[in-house]
N, C-alpha and C positions, 0 to 999 in steps of 0.2 A: 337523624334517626336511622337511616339506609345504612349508613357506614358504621353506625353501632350495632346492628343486628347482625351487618355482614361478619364484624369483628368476632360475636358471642356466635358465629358459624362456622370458623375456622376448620378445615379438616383436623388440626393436631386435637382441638377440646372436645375431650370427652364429657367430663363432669363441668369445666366452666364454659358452660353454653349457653345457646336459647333458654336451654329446661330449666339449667340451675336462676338465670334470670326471673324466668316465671315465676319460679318456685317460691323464690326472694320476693318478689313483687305480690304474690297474693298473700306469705306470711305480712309483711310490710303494711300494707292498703289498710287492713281493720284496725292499725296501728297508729296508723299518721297523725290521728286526733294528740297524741300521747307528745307529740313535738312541737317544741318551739318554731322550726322553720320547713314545713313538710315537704313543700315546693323544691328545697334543698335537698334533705334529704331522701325524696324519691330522684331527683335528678343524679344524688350521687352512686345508688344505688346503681341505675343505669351505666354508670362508666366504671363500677369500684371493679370490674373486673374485665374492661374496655380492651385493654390491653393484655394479653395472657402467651406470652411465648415462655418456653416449660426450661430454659436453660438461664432465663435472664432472672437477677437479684433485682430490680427496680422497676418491675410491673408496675405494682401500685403508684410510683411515682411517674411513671410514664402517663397514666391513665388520669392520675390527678391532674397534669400540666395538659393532656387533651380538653378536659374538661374547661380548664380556665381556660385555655383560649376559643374555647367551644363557646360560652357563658358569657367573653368580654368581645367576643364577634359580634352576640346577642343585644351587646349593649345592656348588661347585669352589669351592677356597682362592683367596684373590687372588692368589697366586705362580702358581697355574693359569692364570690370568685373563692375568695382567701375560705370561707366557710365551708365552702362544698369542696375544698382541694383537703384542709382538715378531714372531714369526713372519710373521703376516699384512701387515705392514709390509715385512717382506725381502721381500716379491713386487712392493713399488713396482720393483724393478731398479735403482735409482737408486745403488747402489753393490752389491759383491760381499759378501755375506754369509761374516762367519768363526765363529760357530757353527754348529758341525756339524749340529743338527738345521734350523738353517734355513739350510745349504748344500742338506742332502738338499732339504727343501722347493723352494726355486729351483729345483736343478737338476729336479726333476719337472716342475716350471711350466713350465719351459724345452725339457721333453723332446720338443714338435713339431719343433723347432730340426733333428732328430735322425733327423725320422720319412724313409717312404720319398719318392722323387719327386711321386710320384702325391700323398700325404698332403699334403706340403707345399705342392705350388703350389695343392691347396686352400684349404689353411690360407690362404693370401695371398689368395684369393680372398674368402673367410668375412672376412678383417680388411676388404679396402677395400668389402665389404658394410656394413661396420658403421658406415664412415669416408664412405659414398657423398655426403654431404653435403658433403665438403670438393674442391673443385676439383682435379681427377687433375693437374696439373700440381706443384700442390702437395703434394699425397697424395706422390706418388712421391716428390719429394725430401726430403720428410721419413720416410717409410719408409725411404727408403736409407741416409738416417741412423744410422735407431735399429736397423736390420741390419747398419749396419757398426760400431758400438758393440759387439753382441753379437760379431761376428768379431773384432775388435782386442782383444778379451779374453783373455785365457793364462794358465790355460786358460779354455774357456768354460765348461766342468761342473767343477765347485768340488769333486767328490766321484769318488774314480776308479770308484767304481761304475755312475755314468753317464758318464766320460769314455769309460771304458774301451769301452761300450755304443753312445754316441753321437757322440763328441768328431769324430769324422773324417765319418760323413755330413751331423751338423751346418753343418761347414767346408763341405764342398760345397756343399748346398741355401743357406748364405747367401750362398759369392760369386758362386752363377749367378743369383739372384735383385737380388744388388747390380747383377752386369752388364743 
C-alpha cells in the first residue's frame, strides 16, 4: 500500500495522483454492489494508474503485471491475477469495455468527465501540467482529440449507474472544453 501511494505521489503527476485515486475510489465505493467481483475491482482500481511515467506507451501494462505479482506474492489464485491484470488494461480507453466489472471500473476512471465546472477545468489544468513539455500548439490539438473521442461515444458511461450520475454534465464539460 506504501509504494502504491508513494507511486500516485510522484512529483511529475498532476492529475494521475493521490486526488485522481480518491476521486476514483469514492465514485467506485457506492458502486461495488453492481460487480461480480468487487474485491478485484477495487484492487485494480488501486494500481490502474500505479505506474504513470508521461513518455512511456505501456503504463497500463506495466501496472497490470505490478499488480499480478503484487496479488500471486499474496497468495491470490491466478484466475485472481489474470482478472484484475484484464481490468487494469480496460483503463488504456483504447476501446469500450463490455464486462460489467470493468465497465464499472472505466466508468469510475472516467468519472472527472462528469465532475463540476470548477473540478473540471482543473482537471484540464492538472493534465497539460503533466503534458508541459509538449508544445501548446500541439498539446491542444491533440487533447481535443482524445475529448472528442470520449464525446463521440454512446453512451459515454458504459453503466447506467454512472450515466445516470454523469452522462449529461459529462457532455457538457467536454464540448466547452472542445470549443
Amino acid at each position: 500500500m506504501e509504494r502504491l501511494l508513494a507511486r500516485y505521489a510522484e512529483p511529475h503527476r498532476r492529475y494521475h495522483s493521490q486526488q485522481h485515486l480518491h476521486e476514483c475510489l469514492v465514485h467506485l465505493r457506492p458502486a461495488l454492489h453492481l460487480t461480480e467481483h468487487p474485491g478485484e475491482v477495487e484492487i485494480a482500481l488501486w494500481f490502474h494508474d500505479a505506474i504513470y511515467e508521461l513518455k512511456a506507451q505501456d503504463n497500463e501494462a506495466q501496472s497490470a503485471q505490478w499488480a499480478a505479482r503484487a496479488l500471486a506474492a499474496a497468495g491470490l489464485s491466478s484466475d485472481v491475477c489474470e482478472r484484475v491484470v484484464a481490468l487494469v488494461m480496460a483503463t488504456r480507453h483504447a476501446a469500450s469495455p463490455t464486462a460489467p466489472d470493468a465497465q464499472l471500473l472505466v466508468d469510475a476512471d472516467l468519472a472527472i468527465l462528469g465532475a463540476t465546472p470548477e473540478r473540471f477545468a482543473e482537471y484540464e489544468r492538472q493534465i497539460r501540467e503533466e503534458y508541459a513539455w509538449v508544445p501548446g500548439w500541439i498539446f491542444r490539438r491533440k487533447r481535443r482529440a482524445v475529448l472528442r473521442q470520449f464525446l463521440e461515444r454512446e453512451p459515454l458511461y458504459a453503466t447506467a449507474h454512472f450515466r445516470e450520475r454523469l452522462e449529461s454534465a459529462a457532455r457538457r464539460n467536454l464540448a466547452q472544453a472542445i470549443r
